[in-house]
NULUMVO-763074 format. One record per residue (C-alpha): residue number from 1; residue in three letters; x negated, z negated, y. Coordinates in steps of 0.05 Angstrom, whole numbers, plus 5000, padded with zeros to 4 digits. Layout:
<rs>
seq_type_east_up_north
NUM_Ala_X_Z_Y $
...
</rs>
This chain:
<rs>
seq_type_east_up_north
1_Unk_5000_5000_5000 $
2_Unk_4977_5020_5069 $
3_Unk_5005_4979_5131 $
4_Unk_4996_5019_5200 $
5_Unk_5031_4989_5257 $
6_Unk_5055_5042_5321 $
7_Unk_4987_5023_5359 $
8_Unk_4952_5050_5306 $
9_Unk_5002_5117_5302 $
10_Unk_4993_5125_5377 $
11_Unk_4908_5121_5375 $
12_Unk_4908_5163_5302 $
13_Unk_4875_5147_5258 $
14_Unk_4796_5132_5256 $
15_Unk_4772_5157_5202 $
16_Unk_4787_5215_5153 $
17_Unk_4799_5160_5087 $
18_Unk_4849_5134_5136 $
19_Unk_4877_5211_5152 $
20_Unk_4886_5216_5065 $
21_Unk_4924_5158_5060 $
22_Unk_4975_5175_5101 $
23_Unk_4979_5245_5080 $
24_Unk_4976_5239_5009 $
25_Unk_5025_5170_5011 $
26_Unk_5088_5173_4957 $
27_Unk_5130_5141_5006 $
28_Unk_5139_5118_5082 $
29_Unk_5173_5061_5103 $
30_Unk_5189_5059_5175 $
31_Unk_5213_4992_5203 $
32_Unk_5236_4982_5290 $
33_Unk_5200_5038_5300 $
34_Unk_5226_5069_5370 $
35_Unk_5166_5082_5415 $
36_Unk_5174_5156_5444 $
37_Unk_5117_5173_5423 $
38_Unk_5107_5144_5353 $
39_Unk_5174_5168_5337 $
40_Unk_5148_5235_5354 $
41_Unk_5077_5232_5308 $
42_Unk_5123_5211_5250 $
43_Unk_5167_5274_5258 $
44_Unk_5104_5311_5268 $
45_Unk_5065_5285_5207 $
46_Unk_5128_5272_5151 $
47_Unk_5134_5343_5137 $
48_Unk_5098_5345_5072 $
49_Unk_5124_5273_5056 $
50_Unk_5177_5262_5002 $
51_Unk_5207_5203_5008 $
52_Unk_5212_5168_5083 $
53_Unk_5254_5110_5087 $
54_Unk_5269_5085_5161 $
55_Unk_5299_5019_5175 $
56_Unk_5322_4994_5243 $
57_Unk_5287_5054_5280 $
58_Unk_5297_5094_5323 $
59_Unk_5360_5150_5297 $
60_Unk_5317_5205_5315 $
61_Unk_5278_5187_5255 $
62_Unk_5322_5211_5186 $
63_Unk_5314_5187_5109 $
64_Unk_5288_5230_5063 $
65_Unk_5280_5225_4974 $
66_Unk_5251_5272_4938 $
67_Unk_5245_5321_4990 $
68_Unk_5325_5319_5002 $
69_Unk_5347_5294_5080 $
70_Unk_5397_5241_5065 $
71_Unk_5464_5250_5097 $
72_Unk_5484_5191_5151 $
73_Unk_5539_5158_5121 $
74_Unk_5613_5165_5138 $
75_Unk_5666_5189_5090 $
76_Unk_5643_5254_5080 $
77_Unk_5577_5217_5051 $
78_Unk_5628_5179_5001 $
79_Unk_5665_5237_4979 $
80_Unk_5591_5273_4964 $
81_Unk_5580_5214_4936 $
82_Unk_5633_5211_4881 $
83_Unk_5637_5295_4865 $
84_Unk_5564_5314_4871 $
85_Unk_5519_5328_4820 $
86_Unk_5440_5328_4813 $
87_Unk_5394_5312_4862 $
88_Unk_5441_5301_4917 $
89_Unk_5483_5256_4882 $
90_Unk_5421_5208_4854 $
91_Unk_5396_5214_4928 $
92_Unk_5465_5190_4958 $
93_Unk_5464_5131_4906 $
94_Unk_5389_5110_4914 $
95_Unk_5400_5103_4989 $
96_Unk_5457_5064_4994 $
97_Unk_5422_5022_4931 $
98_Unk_5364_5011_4984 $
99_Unk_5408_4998_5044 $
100_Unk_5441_4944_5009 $
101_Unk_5384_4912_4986 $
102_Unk_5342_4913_5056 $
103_Unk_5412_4888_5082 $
104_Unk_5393_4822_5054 $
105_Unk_5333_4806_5086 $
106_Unk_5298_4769_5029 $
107_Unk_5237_4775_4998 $
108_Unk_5261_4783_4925 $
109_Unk_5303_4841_4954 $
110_Unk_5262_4875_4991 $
111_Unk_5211_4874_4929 $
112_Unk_5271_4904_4886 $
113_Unk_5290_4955_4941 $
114_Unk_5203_4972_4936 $
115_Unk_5203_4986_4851 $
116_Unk_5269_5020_4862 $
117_Unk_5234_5076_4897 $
118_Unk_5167_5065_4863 $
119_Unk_5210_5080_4796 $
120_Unk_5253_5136_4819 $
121_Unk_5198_5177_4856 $
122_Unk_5129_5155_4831 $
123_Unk_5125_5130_4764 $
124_Unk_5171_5084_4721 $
125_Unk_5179_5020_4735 $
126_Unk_5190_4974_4662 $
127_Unk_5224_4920_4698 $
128_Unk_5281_4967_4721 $
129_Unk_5290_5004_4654 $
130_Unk_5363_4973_4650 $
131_Unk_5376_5016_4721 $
132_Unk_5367_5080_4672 $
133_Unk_5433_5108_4641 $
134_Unk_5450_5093_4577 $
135_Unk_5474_5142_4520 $
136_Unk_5534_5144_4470 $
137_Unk_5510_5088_4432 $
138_Unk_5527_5038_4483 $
139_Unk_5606_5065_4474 $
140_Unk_5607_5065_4397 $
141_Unk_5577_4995_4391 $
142_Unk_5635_4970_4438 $
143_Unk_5683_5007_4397 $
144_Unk_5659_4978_4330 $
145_Unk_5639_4900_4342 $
146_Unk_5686_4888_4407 $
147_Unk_5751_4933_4402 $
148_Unk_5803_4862_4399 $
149_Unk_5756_4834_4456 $
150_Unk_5762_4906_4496 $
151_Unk_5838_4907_4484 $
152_Unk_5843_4833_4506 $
153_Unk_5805_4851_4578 $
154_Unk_5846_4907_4594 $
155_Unk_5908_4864_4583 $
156_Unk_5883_4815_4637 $
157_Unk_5885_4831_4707 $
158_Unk_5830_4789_4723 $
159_Unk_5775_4815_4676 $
160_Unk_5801_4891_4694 $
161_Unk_5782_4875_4768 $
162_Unk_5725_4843_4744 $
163_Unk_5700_4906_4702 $
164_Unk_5716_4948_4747 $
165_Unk_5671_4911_4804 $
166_Unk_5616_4906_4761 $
167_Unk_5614_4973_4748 $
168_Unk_5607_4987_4814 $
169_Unk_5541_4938_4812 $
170_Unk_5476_4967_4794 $
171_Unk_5456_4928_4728 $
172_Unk_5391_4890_4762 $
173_Unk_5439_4872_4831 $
174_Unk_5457_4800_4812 $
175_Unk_5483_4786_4888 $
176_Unk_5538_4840_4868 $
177_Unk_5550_4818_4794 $
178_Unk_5551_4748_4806 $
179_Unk_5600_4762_4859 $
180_Unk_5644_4791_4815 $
181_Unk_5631_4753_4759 $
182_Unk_5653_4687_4806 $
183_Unk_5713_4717_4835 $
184_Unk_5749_4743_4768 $
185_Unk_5717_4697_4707 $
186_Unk_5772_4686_4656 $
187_Unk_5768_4670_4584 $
188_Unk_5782_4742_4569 $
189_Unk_5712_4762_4609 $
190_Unk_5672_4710_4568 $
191_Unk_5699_4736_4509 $
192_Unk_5684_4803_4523 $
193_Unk_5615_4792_4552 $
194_Unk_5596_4750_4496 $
195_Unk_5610_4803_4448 $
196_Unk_5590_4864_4485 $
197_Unk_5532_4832_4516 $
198_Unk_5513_4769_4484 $
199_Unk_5529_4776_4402 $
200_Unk_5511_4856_4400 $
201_Unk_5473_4876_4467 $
202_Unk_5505_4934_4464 $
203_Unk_5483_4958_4530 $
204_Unk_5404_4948_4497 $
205_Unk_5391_4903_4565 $
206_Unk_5333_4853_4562 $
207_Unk_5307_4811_4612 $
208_Unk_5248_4747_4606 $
209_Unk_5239_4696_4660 $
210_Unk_5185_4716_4711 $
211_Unk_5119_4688_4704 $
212_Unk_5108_4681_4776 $
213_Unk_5101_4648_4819 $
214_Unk_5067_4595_4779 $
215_Unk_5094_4538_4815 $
216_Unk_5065_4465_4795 $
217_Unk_5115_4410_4795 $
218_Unk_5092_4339_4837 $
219_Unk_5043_4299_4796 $
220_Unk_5050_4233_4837 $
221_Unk_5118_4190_4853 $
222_Unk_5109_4120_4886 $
223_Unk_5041_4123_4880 $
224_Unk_5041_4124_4807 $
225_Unk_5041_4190_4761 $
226_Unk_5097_4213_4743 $
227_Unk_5119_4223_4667 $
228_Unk_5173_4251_4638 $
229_Unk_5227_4195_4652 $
230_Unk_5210_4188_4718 $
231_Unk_5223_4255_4733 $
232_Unk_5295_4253_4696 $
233_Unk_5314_4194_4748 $
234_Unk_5292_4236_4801 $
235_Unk_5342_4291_4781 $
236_Unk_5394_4242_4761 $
237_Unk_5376_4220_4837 $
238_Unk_5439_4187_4873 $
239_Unk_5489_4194_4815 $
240_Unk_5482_4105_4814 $
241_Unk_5504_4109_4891 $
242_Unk_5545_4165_4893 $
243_Unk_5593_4216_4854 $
244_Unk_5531_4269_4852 $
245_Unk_5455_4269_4847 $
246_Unk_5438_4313_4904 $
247_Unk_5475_4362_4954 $
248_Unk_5446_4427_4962 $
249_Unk_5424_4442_5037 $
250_Unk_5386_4508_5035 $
251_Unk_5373_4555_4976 $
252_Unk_5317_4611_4963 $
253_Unk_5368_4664_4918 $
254_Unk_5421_4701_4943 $
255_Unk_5472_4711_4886 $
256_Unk_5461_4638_4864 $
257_Unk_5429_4594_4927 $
258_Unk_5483_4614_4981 $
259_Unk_5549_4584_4960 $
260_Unk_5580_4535_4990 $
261_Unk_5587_4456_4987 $
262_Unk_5538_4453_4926 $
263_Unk_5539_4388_4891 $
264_Unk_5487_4385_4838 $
265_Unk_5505_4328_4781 $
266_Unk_5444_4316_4729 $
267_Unk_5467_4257_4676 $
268_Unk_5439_4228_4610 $
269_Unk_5484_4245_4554 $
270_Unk_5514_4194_4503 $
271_Unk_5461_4226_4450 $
272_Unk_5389_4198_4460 $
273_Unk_5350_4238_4500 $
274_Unk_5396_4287_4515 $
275_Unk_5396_4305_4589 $
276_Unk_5462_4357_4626 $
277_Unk_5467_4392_4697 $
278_Unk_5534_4408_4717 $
279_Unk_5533_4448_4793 $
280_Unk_5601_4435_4833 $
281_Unk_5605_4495_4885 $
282_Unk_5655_4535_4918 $
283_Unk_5665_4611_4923 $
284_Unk_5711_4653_4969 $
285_Unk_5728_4704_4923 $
286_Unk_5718_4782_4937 $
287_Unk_5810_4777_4952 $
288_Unk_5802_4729_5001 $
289_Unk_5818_4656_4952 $
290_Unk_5779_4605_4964 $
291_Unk_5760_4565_4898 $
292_Unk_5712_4514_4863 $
293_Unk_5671_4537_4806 $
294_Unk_5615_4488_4756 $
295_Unk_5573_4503_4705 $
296_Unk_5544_4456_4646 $
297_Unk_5469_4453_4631 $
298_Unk_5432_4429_4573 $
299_Unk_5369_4402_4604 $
300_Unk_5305_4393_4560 $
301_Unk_5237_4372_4578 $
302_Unk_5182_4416_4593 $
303_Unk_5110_4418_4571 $
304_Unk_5086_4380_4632 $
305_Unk_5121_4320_4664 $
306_Unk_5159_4348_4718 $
307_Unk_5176_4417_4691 $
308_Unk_5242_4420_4644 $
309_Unk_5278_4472_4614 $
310_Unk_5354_4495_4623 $
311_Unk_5408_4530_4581 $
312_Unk_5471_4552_4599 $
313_Unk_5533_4599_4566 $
314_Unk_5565_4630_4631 $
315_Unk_5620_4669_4622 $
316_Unk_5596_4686_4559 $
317_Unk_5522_4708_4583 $
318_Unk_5470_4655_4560 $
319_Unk_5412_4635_4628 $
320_Unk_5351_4607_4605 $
321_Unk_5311_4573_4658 $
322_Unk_5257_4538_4674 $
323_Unk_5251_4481_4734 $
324_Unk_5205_4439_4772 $
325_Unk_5208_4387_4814 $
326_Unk_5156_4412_4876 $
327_Unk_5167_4350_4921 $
328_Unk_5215_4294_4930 $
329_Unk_5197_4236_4973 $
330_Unk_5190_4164_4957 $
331_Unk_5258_4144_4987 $
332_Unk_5294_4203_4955 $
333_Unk_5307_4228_5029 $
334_Unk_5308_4304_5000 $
335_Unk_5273_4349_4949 $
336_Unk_5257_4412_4930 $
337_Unk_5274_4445_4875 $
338_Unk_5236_4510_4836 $
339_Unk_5271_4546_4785 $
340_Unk_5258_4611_4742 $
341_Unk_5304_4648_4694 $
342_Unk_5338_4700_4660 $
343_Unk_5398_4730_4636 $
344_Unk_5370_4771_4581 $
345_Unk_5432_4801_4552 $
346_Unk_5449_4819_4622 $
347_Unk_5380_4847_4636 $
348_Unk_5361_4804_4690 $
349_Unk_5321_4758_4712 $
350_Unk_5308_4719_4774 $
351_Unk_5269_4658_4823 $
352_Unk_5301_4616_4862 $
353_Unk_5294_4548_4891 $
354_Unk_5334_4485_4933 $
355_Unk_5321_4444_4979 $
356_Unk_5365_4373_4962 $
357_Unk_5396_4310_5006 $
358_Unk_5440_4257_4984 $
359_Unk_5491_4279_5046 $
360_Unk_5474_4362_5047 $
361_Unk_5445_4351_5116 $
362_Unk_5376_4375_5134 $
363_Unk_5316_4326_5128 $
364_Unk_5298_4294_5177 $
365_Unk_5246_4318_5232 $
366_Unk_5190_4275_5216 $
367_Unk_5200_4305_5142 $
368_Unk_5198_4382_5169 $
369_Unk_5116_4386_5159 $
370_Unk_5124_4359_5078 $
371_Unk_5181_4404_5071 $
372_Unk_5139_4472_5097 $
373_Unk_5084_4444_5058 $
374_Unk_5131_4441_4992 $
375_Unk_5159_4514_5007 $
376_Unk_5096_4545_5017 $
377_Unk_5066_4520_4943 $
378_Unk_5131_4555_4914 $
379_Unk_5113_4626_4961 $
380_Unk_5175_4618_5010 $
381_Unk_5184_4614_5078 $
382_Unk_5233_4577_5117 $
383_Unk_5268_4641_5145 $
384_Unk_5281_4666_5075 $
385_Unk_5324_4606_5057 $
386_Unk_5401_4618_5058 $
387_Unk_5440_4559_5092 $
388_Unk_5493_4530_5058 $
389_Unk_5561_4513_5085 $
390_Unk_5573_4444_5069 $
391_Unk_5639_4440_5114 $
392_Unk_5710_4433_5091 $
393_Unk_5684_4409_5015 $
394_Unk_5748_4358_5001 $
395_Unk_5772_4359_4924 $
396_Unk_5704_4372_4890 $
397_Unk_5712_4375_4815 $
398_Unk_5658_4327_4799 $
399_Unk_5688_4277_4740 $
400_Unk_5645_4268_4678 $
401_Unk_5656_4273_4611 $
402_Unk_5693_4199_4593 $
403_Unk_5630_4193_4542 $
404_Unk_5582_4187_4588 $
405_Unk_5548_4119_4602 $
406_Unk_5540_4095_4671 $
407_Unk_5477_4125_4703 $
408_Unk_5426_4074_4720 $
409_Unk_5348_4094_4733 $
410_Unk_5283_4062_4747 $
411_Unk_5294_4085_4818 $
412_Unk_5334_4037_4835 $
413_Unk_5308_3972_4808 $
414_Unk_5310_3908_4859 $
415_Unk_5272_3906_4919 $
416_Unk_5276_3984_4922 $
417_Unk_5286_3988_5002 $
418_Unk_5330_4057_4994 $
419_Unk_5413_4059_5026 $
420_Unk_5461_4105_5007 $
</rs>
């Protein structure tokens, strides 16, 4: 990758490895771009270019794939869209693939909207080989395992809209198919989803959970280091004070991070050992309802203290994930939360990570320093976190199982100088 900015277009550059790289480049990406002048030296120079990708520049400036000017978009671009064939039609589809992920404005995003390209116009990308069409096979495994599971969906209004969405998703976009996944779930989508995708894979998706970044969990809690227990009571956090453990502030991940009123609820099971994570949150569905949705987690420990791994059958697509616990300070004030995982019969995988209070307000600002700090060992900045809404949150769903013992944790012993 080669990084010029528009003082660099306007001086030309200085020397002739410099003059190769730009001419020889797979792709441009312009970004703000409007000088007069630099807009002009890009029309000049992209000639020979086949793929120049422009955001917030100036409109002289027009997106090109594969050698094919892309159309502005209006209705005439959606009716091309839907009847053309060939080039022009994958070129229509691309773009507005790349719109919607720059739209975003995060980092995990804009690297998706990057191998996108790289894969369509320079050389396969593996990660995005569940973006590739699949043949006849996909259909007649459906047929054969799934036909009383198919027949049940169609019956169901809900898991026909939610079909239908989905289909409209590209199969790595989880912002879009969590969104429609949230809005319509029904027992007749897990059915189906476990069938089609889970039990058979009959769409041949895979997915494993991203090896980096290679975020280290904390190693020291109240001076002392922690272990495996300690760091269950940290995630079982407030649930002795409170109905929840934590309240979500900020999150890194769009389809998962920006709901809102996020109440996170980690509690020790009646079996020995055994360790659940049930998220609370609400959704305002793609008509217009606004709902409350939770999951259910089976937590296990990871190798290291600190580090734990999580399971979890939703809507009949099982996550695997794996946590750490970056930072929380000694009087449980916040914390930060790193997660990794994937959706391997879905084909995808993801990061993410939260940053935790008792109350879902912001730490304080004498904590803003440790909190940067914290971010910056997981490779995010503050801008790319998505606030959450923690307004208008009466009537969470947050009762436990009636076999669950009451929570109590070292964290709490006498003489701990810690309010709720």
């Amino acid at each position: 990758m080669f990084v010029v900015n528009e003082k660099f277009l306007l001086h030309g550059p200085t020397a002739d490895v410099e003059t190769k790289r730009i001419d020889q480049a797979d792709i441009w990406i312009i970004i703000g771009v409007r000088n007069v002048e630099a807009v002009g030296w890009i029309c000049n120079k992209s000639g020979n270019i086949q793929n120049v990708i422009c955001f917030d520049a100036s409109p002289e400036l027009r997106n090109k794939l594969n050698g094919i000017y892309v159309p502005d978009r209006n209705v005439l671009t959606g009716l091309l869209t839907s009847f053309s064939g060939g080039d022009l039609k994958e070129t229509l589809l691309t773009m507005s693939l790349v719109e919607e992920a720059w739209s975003r404005r995060n980092s995990d995003d804009i690297r998706f909207m990057l191998l996108v390209l790289i894969d369509r116009y320079v050389t396969p990308v593996e990660s995005l080989k569940n973006l590739r069409a699949q043949d006849l096979s996909t259909l007649k495994c459906m047929i054969k395992n799934c036909s009383s599971q198919i027949l049940a969906c169609l019956s169901n209004s809900n898991c026909r809209k939610a079909i239908i969405c989905l289909n409209n998703c590209a199969p790595t976009d989880q912002v879009c198919s969590y969104r429609c996944i949230a809005s319509y779930e029904c027992s007749e989508l897990e059915a189906f989803s476990l069938c089609v995708l889970q039990k058979h894979n009959c769409l041949g998706l895979s997915a494993e959970i991203p090896s980096q970044p290679d975020v280290k969990p904390m190693e020291v809690f109240r001076g002392v280091p922690i272990t495996h227990s300690i760091a269950e009571d940290i995630f079982v956090g407030w649930l002795e004070k409170l109905e929840w453990s934590w309240r979500v502030v900020a999150g890194q991940n769009p389809a998962y991070d920006q709901f809102p009123c996020q109440f996170q609820i980690f509690y020790r099971g009646a079996a020995r050992g055994s360790l659940w994570y049930v998220p609370v949150f609400r959704i305002k569905t793609l008509d217009g309802r606004l709902i409350w949705r939770k999951r259910r987690y089976r937590v296990r420990r990871g190798e290291t203290a600190g580090t734990f791994h999580f399971s979890v059958l939703d809507n009949g697509v099982v996550s695997q994930e794996y946590w750490r616990i970056v930072d929380v300070p000694d009087d449980l004030s916040w914390g930060l939360f790193f997660y990794s995982g994937a959706a391997a019969a879905a084909g995808q995988s993801y990061t993410g990570a939260v940053l935790v209070t008792p109350d879902g307000q912001w730490p304080p600002e004498s904590e803003e320093k440790r909190v940067l700090a914290a971010l910056d060992r997981c490779g995010i900045k503050s801008w790319e976190l998505y606030n959450v809404n923690n307004a208008y949150c009466e009537g969470p769903p947050l009762e436990l199982p009636k076999d669950v013992p009451r929570q109590r944790t070292s964290l709490w012993s006498e003489g701990t100088n810690i309010t709720a």
